[in-house]
C-alpha positions in Angstrom: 136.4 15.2 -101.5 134.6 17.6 -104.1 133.5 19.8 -102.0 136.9 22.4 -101.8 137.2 21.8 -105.4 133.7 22.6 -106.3 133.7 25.9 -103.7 136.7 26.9 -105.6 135.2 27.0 -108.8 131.6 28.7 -107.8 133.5 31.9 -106.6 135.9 31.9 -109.7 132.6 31.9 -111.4 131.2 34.6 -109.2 134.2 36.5 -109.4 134.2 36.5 -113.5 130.6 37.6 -113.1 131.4 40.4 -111.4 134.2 41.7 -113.5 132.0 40.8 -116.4 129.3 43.6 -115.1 131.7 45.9 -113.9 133.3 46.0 -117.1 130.1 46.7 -118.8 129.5 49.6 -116.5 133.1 50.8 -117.5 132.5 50.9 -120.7 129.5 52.8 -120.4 131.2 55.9 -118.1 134.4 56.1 -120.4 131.7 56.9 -123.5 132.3 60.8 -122.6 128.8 61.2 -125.0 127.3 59.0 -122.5 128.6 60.5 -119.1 127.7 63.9 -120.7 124.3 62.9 -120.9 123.6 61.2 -117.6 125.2 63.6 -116.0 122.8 66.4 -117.0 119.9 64.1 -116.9 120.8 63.7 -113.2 121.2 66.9 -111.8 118.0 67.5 -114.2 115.8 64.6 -112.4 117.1 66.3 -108.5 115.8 69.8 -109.8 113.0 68.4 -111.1 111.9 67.0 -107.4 112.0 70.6 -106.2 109.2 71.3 -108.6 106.9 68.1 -107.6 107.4 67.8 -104.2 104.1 66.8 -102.2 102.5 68.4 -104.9 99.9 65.0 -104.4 99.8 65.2 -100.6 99.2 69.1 -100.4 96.0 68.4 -102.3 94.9 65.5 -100.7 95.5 66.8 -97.5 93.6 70.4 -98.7 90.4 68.3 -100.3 90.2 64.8 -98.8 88.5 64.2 -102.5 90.6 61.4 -104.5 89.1 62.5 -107.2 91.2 65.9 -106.6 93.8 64.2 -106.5 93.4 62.4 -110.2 92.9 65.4 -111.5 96.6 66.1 -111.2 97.4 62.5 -112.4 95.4 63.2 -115.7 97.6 66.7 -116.0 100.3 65.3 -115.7 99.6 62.3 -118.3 97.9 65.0 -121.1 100.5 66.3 -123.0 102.3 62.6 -123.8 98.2 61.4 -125.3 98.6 65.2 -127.1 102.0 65.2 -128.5 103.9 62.2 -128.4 103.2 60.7 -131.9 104.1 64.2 -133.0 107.3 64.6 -131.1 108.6 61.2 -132.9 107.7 63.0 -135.9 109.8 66.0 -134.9 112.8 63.4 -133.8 113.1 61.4 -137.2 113.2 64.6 -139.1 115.0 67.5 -137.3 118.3 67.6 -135.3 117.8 65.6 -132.5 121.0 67.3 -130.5 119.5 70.8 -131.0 115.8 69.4 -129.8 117.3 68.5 -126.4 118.8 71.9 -126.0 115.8 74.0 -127.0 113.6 71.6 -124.6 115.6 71.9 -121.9 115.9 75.8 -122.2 112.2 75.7 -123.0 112.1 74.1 -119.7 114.4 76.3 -117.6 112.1 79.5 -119.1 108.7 78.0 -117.9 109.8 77.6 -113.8 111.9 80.8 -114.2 108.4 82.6 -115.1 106.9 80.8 -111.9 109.4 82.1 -109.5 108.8 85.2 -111.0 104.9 85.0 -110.2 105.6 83.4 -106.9 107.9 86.8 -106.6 105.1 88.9 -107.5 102.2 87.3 -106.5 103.8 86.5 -102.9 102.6 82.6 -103.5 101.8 79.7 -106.0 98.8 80.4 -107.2 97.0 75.9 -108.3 96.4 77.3 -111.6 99.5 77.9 -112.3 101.2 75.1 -110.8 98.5 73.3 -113.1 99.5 75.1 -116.4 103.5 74.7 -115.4 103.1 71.1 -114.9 101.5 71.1 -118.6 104.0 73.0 -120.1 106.9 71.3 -118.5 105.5 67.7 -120.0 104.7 69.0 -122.9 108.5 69.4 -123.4 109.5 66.6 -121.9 107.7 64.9 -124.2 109.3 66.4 -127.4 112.7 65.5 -125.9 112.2 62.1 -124.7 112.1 60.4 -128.6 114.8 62.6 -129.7 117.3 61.0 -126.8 115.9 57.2 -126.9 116.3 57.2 -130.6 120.1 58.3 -130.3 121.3 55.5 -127.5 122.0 53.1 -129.6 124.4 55.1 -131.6 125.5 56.7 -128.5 126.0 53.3 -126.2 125.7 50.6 -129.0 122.9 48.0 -128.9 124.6 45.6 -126.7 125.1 48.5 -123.8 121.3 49.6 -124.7 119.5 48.0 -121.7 122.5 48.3 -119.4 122.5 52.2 -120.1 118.6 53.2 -119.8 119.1 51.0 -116.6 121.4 53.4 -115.0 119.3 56.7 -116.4 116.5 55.1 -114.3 119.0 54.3 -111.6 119.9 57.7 -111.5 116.5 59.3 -111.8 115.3 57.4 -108.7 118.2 58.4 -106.7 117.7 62.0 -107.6 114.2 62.2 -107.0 115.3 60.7 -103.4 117.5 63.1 -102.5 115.9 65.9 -104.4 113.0 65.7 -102.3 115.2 65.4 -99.0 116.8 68.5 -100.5 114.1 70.2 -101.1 111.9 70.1 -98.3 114.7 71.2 -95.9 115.3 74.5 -98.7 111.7 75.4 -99.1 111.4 76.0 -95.3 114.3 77.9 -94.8 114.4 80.3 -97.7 111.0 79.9 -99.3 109.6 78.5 -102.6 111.3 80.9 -105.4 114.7 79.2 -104.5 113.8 76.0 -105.1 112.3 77.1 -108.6 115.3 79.0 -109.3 117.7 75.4 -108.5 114.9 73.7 -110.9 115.5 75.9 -113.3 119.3 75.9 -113.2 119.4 72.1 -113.4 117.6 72.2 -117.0 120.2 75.2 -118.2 123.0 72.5 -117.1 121.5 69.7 -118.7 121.0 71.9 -122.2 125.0 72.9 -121.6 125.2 68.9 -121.4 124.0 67.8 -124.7 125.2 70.6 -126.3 129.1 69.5 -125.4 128.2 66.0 -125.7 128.9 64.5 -129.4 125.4 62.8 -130.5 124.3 62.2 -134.2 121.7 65.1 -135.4 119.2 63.3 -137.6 118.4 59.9 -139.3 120.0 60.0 -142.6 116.4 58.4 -144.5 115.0 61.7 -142.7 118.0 64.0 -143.5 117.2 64.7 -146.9 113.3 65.4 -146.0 114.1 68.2 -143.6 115.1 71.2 -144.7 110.9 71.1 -146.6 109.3 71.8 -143.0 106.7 69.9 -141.9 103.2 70.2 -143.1 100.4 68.7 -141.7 100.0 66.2 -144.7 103.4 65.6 -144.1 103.1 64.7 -140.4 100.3 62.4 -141.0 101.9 60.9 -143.9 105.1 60.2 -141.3 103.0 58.7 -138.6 101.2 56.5 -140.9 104.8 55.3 -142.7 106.0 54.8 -138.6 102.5 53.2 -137.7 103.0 50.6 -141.0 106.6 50.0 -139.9 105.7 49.4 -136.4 103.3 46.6 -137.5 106.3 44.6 -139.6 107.8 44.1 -136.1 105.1 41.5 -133.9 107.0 42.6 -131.2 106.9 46.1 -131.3 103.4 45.7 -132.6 102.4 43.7 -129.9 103.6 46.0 -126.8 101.9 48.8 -128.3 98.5 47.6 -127.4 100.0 45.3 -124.0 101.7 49.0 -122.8 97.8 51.0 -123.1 96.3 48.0 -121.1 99.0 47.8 -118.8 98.8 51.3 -117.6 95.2 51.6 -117.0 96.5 50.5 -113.7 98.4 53.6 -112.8 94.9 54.6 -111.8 96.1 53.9 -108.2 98.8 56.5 -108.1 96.3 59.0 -107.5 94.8 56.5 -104.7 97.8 56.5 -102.3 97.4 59.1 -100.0 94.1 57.2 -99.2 95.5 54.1 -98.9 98.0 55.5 -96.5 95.3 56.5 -94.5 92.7 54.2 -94.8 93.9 50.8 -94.6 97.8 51.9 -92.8 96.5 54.4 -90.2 99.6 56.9 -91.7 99.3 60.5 -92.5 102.4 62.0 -94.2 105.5 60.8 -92.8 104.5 57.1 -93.7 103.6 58.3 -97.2 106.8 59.7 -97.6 108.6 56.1 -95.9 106.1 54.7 -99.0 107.6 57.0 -101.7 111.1 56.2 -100.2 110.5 52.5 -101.0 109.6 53.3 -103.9 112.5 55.0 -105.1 114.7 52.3 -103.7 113.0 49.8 -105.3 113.0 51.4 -109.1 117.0 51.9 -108.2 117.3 48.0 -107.5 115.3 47.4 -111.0 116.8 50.0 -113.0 120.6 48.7 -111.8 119.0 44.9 -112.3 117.9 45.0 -115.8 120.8 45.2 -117.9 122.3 41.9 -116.3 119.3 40.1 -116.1 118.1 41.0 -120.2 121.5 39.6 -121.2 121.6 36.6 -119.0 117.1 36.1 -119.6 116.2 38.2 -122.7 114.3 40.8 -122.9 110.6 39.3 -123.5 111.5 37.2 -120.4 112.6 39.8 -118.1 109.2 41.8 -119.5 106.8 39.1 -118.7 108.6 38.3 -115.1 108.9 41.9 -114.3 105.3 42.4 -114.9 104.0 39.0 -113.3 105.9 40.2 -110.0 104.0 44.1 -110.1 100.5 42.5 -110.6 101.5 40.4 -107.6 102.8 42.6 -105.3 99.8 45.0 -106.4 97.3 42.7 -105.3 99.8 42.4 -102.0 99.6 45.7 -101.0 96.0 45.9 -101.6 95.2 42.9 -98.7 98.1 44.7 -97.0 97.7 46.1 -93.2 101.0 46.3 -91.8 103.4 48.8 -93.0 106.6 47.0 -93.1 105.1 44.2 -95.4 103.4 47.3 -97.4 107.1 48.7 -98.1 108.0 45.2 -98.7 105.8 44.8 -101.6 106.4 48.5 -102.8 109.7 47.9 -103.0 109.7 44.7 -105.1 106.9 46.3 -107.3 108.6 49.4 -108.3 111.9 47.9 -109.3 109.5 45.4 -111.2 108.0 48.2 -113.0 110.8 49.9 -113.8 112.7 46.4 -115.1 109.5 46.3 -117.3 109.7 49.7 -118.9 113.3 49.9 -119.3 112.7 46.2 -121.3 109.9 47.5 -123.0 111.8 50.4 -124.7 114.8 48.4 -125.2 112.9 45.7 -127.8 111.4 49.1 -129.3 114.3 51.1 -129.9 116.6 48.0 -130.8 113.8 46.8 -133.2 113.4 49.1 -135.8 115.8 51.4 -138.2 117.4 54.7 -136.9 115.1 56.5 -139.5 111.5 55.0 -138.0 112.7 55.2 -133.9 111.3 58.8 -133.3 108.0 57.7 -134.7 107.6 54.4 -133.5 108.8 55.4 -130.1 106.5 58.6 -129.9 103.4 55.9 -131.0 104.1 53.8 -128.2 104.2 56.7 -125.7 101.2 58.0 -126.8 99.2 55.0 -127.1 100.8 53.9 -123.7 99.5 56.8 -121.7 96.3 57.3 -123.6 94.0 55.7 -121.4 95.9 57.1 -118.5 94.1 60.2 -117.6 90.5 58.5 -118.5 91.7 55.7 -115.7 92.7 58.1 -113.1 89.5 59.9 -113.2 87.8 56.8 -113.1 89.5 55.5 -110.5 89.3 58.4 -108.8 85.5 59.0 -108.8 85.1 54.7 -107.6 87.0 55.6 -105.1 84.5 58.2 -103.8 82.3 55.3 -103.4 83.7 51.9 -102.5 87.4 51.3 -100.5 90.3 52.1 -101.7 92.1 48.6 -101.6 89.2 47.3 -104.0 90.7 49.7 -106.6 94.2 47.9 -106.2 93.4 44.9 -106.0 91.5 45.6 -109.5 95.0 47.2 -110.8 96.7 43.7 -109.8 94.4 41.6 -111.3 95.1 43.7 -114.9 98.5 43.8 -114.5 98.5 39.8 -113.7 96.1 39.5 -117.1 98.3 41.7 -119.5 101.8 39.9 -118.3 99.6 36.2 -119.1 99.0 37.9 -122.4 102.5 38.9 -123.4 103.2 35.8 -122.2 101.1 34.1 -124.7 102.9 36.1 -127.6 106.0 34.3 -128.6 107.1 37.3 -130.5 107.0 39.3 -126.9 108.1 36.2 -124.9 111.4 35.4 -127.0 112.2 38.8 -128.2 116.1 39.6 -127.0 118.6 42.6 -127.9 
């Protein structure tokens, strides 16, 4: 006799769910700021696959060494351990609208010089490539403190999570297509094209920002300023962001939890052999891998604003990173592809729910004056042990199998998420 009733009332339910999360969504695209910005960040993320593609498969494939292969992992990783803590500086104190700009152009200069070489020099000479990759992260990393500590004056805190949900979204889907894209250009008109649509994707994303409304600097920083920076200066700012980082256990907390988390990225580097090694694949099931991959991180990145408002944030942390430890360990036993893209899958969207909740507590913890710094901390102290791990990693993996190095990376991963939860600050922090 209940049964119509109670059908009835789980889809109105369902139904006021959905037009709960579509509305948030709304809100989000009629912010032109907003839309200005994800806009140029996507067409920025599909140029940016024309850059990267198979860069890690061309050198396996060329050395057989993983420890080749890390090498290009630690590269990539230097410039955040380098620069980070001092980009925060630069975000707290200088206009963080014009910062995106310069970067961005910054950016579009350093691939237009490579097509020019590639022009001249009639191919893409690894060192190169090498010092590009460099440069470009160098810049990235200057730019990425200077746009997370603006959302939440762009979006609002309540939006925060829903909004670096769809940036990752959109990055993912980019990267997917870019590298479709990409592959099919490069063989039919060569590499300077693609370099020249790289390029043109970071002049769009500068014209972006600079249309878009955003706020230029803190106002504690604004009247600091105009005095330049001097190296007292910048290590007086990084201890004043270091001291207000510790006032928040939270923030505190994931500073150390995010360096001991990513000592497992050490198997990034390790794929390609794990492709061949324990799947029997070459390139074509690497590729099926990265495609996983991407659709997984799309899942998570749509998935975490709903699931932080409905769970918290500390929750959806611990959860997210419980599940990648898992899955890591998964793969690692793994000998069957389709339960391989299974697990990659669920893992990467796990990841990326992680990060995206990780930055959320951080940027929606502390004042607008201390985000640059605190956030450029955290990315620094995040990827520090990065490079050290991949070249680890890489050189075990010389000498024992390549699964033993995963399943090592899902046993950390498992340990660090028991940790955070542990930490009530980390375990109950919410937006």
């Amino acid at each position: 006799m209940y049964g119509p009733w109670v059908e009835r009332n789980s889809l109105r339910r369902n139904r006021e769910a959905l037009k709960l999360i579509t509305d948030v969504y709304r809100r989000l695209f009629r912010n032109r700021s907003f839309a200005l910005l994800w806009s140029g960040q996507t067409v920025s993320y599909f140029g940016d696959a024309f850059f990267n593609l198979a860069v890690m498969w061309v050198v396996w494939s060329e050395t057989q060494s993983t420890l080749q292969t890390a090498v290009i992992q630690a590269i990539w990783h230097l410039p955040d351990v380098l620069f980070a803590p001092l980009a925060g500086v630069f975000a707290d104190r200088w206009n963080r609208k014009a910062i995106m700009v310069a970067t961005n152009l910054g950016a579009a200069a350093v691939v237009g010089a490579v097509a020019l070489i590639v022009v001249v020099a009639g191919h893409l000479p690894p060192v190169v490539a090498f010092v590009a990759i460099f440069k470009l992260n160098g810049l990235t990393t200057f730019m990425q403190p200077a746009r997370a500590s603006l959302m939440p004056a762009v979006v609002g805190k309540d939006l925060l999570t829903t909004a670096q949900g769809v940036f990752a979204t959109a990055r993912e889907t980019a990267a997917l297509m870019g590298s479709a894209t990409a592959g099919l250009l490069i063989a039919a008109a060569g590499t300077v094209w693609a370099l020249a649509v790289d390029a043109a994707s970071f002049v769009f994303v500068s014209l972006c920002v600079a249309l878009a409304r955003l706020p230029g600097r803190a106002s504690a920083a604004a009247s600091d300023a105009g005095r330049g920076l001097s190296a007292r200066g910048v290590a007086r700012d990084l201890r004043d962001g270091w001291r207000r980082a510790s006032h928040y256990p939270a923030v505190f907390a994931l500073l150390w939890l995010g360096a001991l988390i990513n000592v497992a990225s050490l198997v990034g580097p390790l794929w390609p052999a794990l492709v061949q090694e324990r799947l029997g694949g070459g390139a074509e099931v690497y590729g099926l891998l990265l495609a996983a991959s991407a659709g997984g991180a799309m899942v998570g990145g749509l998935a975490a604003g709903p699931l932080e408002r409905r769970f918290g944030a500390g929750r959806l942390l611990v959860t997210s990173w419980s599940l990648a430890g898992i899955c890591t360990l998964g793969i690692a036993g793994s000998t069957w592809l389709a339960a391989t893209m299974v697990l990659e899958v669920v893992e990467s969207g796990a990841i990326v729910a992680g990060m995206i909740a990780t930055g959320a507590i951080t940027i929606a913890s502390v004042p607008e004056a201390y985000r640059g710094r605190i956030f450029g901390i955290l990315r620094g102290l995040s990827v520090v042990l990065i490079p050290m791990s991949a070249l680890a990693g890489g050189w075990i993996a010389e000498f024992v199998e390549v699964w033993i190095m995963f399943a090592f990376a899902g046993v950390l991963v498992l340990g660090v998420a028991l940790l955070a939860w542990a930490n009530p600050h980390v375990r109950g922090a919410r937006i």
